[in-house]
N, C-alpha and C positions, 0 to 999 in steps of 0.2 A: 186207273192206276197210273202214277207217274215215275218214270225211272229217271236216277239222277246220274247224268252220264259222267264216266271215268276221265274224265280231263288231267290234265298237264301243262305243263307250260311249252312243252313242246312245240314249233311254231307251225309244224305239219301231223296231224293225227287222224288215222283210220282205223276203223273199225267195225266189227260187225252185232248188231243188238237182234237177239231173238224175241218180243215182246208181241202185247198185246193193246192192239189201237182200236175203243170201243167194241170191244166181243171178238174182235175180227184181228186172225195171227198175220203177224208181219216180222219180214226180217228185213231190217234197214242194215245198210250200210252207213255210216256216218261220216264224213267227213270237215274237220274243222281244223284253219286255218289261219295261221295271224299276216295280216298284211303289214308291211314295213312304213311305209308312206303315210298311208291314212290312219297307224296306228290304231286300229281296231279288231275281232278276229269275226269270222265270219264262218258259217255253216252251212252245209248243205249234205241233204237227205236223199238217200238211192232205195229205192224199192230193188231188194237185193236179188230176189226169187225170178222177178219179170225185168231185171238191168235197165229200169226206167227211173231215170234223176226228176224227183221230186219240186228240189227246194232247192236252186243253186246262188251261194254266197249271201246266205240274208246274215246281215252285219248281227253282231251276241249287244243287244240293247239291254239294260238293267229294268227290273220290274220297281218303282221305287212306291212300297203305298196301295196299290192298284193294280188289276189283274193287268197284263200286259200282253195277251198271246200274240208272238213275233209271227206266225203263221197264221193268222186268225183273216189275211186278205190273199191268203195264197192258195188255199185249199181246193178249188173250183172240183168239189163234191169227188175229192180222190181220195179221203177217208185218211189225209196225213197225221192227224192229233194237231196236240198243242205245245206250243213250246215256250219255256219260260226262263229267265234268267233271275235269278238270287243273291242279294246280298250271303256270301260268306260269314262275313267278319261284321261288325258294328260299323267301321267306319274304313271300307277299304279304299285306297291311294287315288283311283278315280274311281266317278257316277259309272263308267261303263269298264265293261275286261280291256283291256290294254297292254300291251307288251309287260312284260313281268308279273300281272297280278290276274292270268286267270283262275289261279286256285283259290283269289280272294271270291267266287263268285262260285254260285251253283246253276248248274244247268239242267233243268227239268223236261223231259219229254215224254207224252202221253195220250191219254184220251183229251178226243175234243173237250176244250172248255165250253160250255154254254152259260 
């Protein structure tokens, strides 16, 4: 199952997700982030129950076509899922989320992709 997380354009956004990553309950904390400079936003995942940070700052890359799991080299068998990024719109303002147009994009988080 994949959940599509509640974004905003907000430039700093935290939150807490109650879900399920392949059978197994977890509750994340999420954290996403727009950077100024490199114009990009970036996320990072907290194992919320055990206060152990995941996945810190992996840049929100667009899935364009093809499966894309942005976590799919970061995992080293701690059961994080997969996460993916989605065109919103048919043709949003850039290829990746960037200041002003996160809502053009969806962000999916879930079970491992295999």
């Amino acid at each position: 199952m994949y959940y599509i997380l509640p974004l905003t354009e907000d430039p700093r956004q935290v939150f807490t997700l109650d879900m399920s990553i392949d059978g197994v309950s977890f509750h994340a904390r999420i954290e996403v982030h727009y950077l100024t400079a490199p114009d990009v936003w970036v996320i990072s995942v907290w194992d919320n129950s055990a206060g152990e940070l995941l996945v810190n700052m992996v840049p929100l890359v667009c899935s364009y076509g093809e499966i894309n799991d942005l976590f799919r080299h970061l995992r080293n068998g701690q059961g994080m899922g997969s996460l993916f990024v989605l065109r919103n719109t048919d043709e949003p303002r850039t290829a990746d989320p960037a200041g002003g147009n996160l809502t053009e994009f969806k962000v999916l988080f879930g079970d491992t992709w295999s």
